[in-house]
ZAROPA-348432 format. One record per residue: x, y, z of N, C-alpha, C in turn; residue number from 1; residue in three letters. Coordinates in steps of 0.2 Angstrom, whole numbers. Example, Ala and Ser with C-alpha at 12.3 -4.5 7.8 and 13.67 -1.06 7.14 Angstrom:
+--------+---------+-------+---------+----------+-------+--------+---------+-------+-----+-----+
! n_east ! n_north !  n_up ! ca_east ! ca_north ! ca_up ! c_east ! c_north !  c_up !   k !   r !
+--------+---------+-------+---------+----------+-------+--------+---------+-------+-----+-----+
!     66 !     -28 !    39 !      62 !      -22 !    39 !     66 !     -16 !    39 !   1 ! ALA !
!     64 !     -11 !    35 !      68 !       -5 !    36 !     64 !       0 !    39 !   2 ! SER !
+--------+---------+-------+---------+----------+-------+--------+---------+-------+-----+-----+
! end
This chain:
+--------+---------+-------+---------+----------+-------+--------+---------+-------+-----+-----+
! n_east ! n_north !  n_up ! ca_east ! ca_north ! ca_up ! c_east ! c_north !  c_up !   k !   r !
+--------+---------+-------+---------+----------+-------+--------+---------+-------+-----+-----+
!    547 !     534 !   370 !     540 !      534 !   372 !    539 !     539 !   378 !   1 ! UNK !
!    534 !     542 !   377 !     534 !      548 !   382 !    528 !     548 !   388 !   2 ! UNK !
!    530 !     547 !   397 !     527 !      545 !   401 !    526 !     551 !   407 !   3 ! UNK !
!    518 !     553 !   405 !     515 !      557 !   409 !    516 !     554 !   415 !   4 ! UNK !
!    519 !     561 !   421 !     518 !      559 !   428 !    517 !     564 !   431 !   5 ! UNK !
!    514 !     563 !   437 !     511 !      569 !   441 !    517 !     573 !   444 !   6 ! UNK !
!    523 !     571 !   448 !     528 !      573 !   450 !    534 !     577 !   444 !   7 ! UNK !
!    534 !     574 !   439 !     541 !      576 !   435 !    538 !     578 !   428 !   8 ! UNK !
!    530 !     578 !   425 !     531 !      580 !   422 !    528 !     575 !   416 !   9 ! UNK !
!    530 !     575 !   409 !     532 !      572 !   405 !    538 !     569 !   402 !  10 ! UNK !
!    540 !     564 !   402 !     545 !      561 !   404 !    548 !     557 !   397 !  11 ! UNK !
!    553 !     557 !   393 !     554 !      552 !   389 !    558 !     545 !   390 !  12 ! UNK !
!    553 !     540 !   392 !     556 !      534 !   393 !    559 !     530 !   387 !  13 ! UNK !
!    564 !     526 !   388 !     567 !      521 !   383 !    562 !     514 !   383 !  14 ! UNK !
!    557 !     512 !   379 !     552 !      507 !   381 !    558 !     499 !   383 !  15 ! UNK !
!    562 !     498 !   382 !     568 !      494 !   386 !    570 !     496 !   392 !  16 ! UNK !
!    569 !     503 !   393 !     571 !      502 !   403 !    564 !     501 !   407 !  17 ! UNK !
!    558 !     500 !   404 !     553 !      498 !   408 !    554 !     489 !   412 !  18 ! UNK !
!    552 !     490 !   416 !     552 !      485 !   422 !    545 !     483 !   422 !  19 ! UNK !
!    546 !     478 !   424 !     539 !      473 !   424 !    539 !     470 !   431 !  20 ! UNK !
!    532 !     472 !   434 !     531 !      468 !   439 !    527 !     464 !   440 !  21 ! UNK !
!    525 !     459 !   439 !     519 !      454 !   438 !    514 !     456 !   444 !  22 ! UNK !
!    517 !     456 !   450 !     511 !      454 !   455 !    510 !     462 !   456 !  23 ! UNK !
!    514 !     466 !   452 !     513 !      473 !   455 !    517 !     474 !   463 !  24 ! UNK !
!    516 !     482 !   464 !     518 !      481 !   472 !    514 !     481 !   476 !  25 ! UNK !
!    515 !     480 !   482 !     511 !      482 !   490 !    505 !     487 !   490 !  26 ! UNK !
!    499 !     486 !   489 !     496 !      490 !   490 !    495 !     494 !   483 !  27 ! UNK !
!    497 !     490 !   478 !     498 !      493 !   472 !    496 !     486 !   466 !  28 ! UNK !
!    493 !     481 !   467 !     494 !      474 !   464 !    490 !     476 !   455 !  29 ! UNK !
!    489 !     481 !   455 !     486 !      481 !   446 !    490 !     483 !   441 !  30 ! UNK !
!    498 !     489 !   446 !     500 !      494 !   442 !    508 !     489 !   441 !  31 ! UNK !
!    507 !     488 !   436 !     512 !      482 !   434 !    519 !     484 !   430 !  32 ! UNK !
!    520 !     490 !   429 !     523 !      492 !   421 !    529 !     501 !   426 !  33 ! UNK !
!    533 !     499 !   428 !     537 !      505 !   432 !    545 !     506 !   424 !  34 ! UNK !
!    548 !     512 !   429 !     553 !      513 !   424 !    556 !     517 !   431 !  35 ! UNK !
!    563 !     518 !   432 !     567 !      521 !   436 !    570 !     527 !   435 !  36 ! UNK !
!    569 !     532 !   436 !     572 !      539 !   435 !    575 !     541 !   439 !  37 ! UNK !
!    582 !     543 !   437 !     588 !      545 !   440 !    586 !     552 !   442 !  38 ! UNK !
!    584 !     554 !   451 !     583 !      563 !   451 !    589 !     566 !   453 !  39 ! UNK !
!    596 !     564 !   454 !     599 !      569 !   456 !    609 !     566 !   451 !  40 ! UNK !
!    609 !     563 !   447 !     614 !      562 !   442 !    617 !     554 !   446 !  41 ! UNK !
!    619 !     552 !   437 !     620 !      543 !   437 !    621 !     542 !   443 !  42 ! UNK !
!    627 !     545 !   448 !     633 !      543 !   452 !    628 !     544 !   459 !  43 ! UNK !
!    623 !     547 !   459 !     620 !      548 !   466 !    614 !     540 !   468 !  44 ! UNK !
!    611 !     543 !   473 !     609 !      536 !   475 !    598 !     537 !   476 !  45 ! UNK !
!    598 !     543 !   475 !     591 !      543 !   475 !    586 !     544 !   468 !  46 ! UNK !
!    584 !     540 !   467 !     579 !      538 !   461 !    573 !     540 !   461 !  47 ! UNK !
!    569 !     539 !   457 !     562 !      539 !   456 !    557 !     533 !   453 !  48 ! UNK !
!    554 !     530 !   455 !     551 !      526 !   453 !    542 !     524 !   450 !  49 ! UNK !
!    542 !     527 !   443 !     538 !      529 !   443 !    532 !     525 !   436 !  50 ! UNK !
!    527 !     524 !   440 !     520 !      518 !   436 !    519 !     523 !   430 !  51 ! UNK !
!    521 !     516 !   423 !     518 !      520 !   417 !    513 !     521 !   416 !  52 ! UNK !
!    508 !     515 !   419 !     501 !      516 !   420 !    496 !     521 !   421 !  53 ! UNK !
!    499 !     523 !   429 !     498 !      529 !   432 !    501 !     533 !   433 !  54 ! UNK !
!    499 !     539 !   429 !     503 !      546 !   431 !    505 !     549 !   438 !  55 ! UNK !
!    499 !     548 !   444 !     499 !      548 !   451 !    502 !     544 !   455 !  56 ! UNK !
!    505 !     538 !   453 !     509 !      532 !   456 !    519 !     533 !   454 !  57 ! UNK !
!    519 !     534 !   459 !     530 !      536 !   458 !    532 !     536 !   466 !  58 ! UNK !
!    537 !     533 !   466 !     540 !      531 !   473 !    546 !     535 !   472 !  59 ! UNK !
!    551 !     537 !   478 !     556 !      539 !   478 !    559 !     532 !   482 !  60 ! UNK !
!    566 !     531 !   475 !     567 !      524 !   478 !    574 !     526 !   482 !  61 ! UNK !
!    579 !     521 !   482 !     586 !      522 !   484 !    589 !     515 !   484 !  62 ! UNK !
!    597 !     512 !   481 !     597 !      510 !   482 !    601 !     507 !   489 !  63 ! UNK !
!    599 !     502 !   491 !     598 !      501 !   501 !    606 !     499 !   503 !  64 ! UNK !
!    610 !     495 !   499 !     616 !      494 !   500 !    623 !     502 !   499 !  65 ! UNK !
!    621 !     506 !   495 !     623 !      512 !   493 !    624 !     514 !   500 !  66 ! UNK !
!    617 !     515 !   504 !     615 !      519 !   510 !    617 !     516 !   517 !  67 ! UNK !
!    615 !     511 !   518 !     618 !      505 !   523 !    621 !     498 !   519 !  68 ! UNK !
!    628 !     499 !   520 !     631 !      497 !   518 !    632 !     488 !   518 !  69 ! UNK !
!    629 !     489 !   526 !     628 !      482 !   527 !    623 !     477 !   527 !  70 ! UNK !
!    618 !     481 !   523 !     610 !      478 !   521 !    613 !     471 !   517 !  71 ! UNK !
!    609 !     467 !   522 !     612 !      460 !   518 !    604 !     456 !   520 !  72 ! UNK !
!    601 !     457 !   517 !     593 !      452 !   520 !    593 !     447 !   516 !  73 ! UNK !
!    589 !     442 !   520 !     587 !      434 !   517 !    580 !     434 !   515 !  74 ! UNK !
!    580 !     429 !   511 !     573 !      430 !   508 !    571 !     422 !   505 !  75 ! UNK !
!    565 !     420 !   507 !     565 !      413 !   504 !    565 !     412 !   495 !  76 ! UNK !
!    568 !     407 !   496 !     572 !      405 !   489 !    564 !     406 !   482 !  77 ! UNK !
!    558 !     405 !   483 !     554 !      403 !   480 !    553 !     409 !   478 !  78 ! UNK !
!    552 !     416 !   482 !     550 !      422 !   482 !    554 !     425 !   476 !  79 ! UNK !
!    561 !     422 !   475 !     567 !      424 !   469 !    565 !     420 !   464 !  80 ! UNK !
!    561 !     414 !   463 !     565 !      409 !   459 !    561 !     412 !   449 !  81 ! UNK !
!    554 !     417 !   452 !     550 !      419 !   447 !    555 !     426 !   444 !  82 ! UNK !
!    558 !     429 !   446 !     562 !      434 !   443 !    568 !     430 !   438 !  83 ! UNK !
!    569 !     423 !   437 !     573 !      420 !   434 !    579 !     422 !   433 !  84 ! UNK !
!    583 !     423 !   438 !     590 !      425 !   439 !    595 !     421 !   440 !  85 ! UNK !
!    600 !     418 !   436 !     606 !      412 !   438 !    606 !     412 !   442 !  86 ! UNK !
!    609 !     419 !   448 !     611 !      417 !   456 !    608 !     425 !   458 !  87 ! UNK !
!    607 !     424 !   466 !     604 !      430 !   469 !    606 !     437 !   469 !  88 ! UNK !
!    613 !     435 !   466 !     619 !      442 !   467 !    616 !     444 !   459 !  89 ! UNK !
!    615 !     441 !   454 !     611 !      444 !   448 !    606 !     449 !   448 !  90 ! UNK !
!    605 !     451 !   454 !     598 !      455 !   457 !    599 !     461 !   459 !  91 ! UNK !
!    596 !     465 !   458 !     597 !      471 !   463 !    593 !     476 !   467 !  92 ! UNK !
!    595 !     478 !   472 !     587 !      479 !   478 !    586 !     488 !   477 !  93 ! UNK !
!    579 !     488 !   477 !     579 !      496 !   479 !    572 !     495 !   484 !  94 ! UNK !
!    573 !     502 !   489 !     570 !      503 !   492 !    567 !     508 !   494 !  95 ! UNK !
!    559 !     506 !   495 !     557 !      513 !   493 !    555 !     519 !   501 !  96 ! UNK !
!    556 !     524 !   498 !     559 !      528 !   502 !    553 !     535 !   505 !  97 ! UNK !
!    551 !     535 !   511 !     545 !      539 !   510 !    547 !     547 !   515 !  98 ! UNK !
!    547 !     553 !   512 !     549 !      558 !   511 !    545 !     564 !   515 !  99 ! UNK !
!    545 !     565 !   521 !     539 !      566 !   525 !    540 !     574 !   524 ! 100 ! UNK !
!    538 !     580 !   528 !     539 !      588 !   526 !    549 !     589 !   528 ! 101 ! UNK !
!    548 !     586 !   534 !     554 !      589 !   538 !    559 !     583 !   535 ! 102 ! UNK !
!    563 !     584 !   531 !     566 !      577 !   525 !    571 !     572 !   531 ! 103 ! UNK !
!    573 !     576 !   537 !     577 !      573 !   543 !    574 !     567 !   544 ! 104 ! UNK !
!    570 !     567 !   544 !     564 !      561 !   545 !    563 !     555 !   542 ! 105 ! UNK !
!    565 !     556 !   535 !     564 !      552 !   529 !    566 !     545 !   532 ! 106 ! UNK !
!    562 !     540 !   529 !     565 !      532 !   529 !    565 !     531 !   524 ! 107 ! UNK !
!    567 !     523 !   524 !     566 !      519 !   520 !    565 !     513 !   522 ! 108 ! UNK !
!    559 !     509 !   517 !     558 !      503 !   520 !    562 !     496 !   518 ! 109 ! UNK !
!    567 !     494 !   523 !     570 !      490 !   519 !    569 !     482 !   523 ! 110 ! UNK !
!    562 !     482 !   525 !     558 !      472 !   525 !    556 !     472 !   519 ! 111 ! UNK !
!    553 !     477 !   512 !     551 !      474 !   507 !    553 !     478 !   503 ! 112 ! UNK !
!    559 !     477 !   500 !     564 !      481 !   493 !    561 !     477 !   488 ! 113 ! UNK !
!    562 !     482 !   483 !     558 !      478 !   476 !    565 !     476 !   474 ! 114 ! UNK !
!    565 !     469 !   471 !     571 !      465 !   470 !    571 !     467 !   463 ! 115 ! UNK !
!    577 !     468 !   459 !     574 !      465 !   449 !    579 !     464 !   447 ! 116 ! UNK !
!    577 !     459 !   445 !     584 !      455 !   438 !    584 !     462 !   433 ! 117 ! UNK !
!    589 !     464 !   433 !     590 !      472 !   427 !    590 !     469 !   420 ! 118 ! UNK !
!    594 !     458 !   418 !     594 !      458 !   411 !    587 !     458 !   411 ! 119 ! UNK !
!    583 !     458 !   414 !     575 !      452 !   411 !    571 !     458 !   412 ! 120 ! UNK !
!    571 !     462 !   415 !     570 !      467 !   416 !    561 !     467 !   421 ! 121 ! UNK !
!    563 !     462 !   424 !     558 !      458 !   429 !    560 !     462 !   438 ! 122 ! UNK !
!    554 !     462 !   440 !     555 !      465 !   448 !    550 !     459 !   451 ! 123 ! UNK !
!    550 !     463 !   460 !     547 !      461 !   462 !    546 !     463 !   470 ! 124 ! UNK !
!    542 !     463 !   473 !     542 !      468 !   480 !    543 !     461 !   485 ! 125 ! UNK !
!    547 !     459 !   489 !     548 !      455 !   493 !    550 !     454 !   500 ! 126 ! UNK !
!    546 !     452 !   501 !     547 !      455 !   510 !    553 !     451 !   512 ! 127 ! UNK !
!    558 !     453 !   517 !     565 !      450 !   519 !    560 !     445 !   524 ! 128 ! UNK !
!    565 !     438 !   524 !     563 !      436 !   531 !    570 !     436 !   537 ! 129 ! UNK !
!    573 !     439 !   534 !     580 !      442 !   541 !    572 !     449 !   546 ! 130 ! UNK !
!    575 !     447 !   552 !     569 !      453 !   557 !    572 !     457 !   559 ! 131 ! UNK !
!    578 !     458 !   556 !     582 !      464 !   559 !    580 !     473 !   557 ! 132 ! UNK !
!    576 !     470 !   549 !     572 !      474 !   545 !    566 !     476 !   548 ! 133 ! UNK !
!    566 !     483 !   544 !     559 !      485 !   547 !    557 !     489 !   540 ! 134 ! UNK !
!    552 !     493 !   541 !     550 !      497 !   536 !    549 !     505 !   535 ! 135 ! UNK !
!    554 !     506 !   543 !     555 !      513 !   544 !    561 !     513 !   548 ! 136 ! UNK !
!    568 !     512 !   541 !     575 !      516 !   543 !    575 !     524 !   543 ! 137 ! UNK !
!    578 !     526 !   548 !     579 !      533 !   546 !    586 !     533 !   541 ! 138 ! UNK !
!    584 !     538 !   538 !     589 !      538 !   528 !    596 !     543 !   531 ! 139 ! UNK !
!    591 !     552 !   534 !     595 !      557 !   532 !    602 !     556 !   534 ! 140 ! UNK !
!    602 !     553 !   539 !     610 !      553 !   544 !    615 !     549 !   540 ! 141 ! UNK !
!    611 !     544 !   536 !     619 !      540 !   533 !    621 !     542 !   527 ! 142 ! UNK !
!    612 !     548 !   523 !     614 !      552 !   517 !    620 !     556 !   517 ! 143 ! UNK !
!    620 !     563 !   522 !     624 !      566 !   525 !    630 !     563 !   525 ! 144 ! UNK !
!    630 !     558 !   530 !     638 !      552 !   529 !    642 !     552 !   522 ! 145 ! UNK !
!    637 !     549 !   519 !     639 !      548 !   510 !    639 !     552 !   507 ! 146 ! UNK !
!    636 !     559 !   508 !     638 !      564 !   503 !    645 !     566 !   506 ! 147 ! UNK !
!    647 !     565 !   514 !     653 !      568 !   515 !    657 !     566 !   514 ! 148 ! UNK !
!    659 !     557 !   513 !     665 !      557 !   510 !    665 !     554 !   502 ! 149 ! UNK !
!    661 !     557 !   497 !     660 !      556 !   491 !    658 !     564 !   490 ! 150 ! UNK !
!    656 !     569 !   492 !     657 !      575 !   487 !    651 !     575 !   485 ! 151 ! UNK !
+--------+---------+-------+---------+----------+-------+--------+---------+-------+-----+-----+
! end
C-alpha cells in the first residue's frame, strides 16, 4: 500500500506493519493509523513515525532504552491493560523525538513514549508516572556515545 507523506515522500507500506492507535496521540486524538520507518538502517536507533491519515503528521521517534539505557519508567497498570499484552515486557517504548535547526539540541520526550504491543499491533501514548521523566532529554550526547562504541 502506498503512503503519501510530506517528509519522505511516497512511501510503500506493508498494510500489517500499520499500528493502531485508538485514542490517537497527544495533541493528535483523531489520527489513529501510524506505520514506523526505519531512516537510517535496521541496526540504528532513529525512526520515523508517520500518520497514514495525514501526509503532514510524522514524528521522528527513537527507541528510548537503545539511547538511555536505564530508561525504566512506571506506568499505571490500567493505562497497559487496553494494549492487551500477557506481561509489560511484551511492549515496546518509543519516544518521540523533536529535532530543533542546531540537532546538539535535540530531545526526546521520555514522560509520554508511545507504548505498543508489536503482536496486536496496538500502541498507545502514555504518560510515565516515575518523575524522574521529563519531556525534554537532551539526545545528541548519548547518540555520539552509541555511535562510538557500535560504529
Amino acid at each position: 500500500m502506498e503512503v503519501h507523506t510530506k517528509t519522505l515522500g511516497c512511501i510503500d507500506v506493508d498494510p500489517g506493519q500499520i499500528l493502531e492507535f485508538p485514542e490517537g496521540l497527544i495533541g493528535f486524538p483523531d489520527l489513529r493509523k501510524f506505520v514506523v520507518v526505519n531512516l537510517d538502517g535496521p541496526d540504528r536507533w532513529l525512526t520515523w513515525l508517520q500518520s497514514v491519515e495525514q501526509p503532514s503528521v510524522g514524528f521522528v521517534t527513537l527507541d528510548p532504552k537503545a539511547v538511555f539505557p536505564d530508561y525504566d519508567p512506571s506506568f499505571c497498570p490500567k493505562d497497559l491493560a487496553c494494549l492487551g499484552a500477557a506481561s509489560p515486557q511484551d511492549l515496546i517504548a518509543l519516544t518521540v523525538v523533536t529535532v530543533p535547526k542546531d540537532v546538539r539540541k535535540m530531545t526526546a520526550n521520555l514522560q509520554a513514549p508511545l507504548i505498543v504491543n508489536p503482536v496486536k499491533r496496538l500502541g498507545k501514548q502514555v504518560i510515565a508516572t516515575s518523575t524522574e521523566y521529563t519531556t525534554r532529554h537532551y539526545v545528541f550526547a548519548s547518540l555520539q556515545n552509541l555511535l562510538r562504541k557500535t560504529g
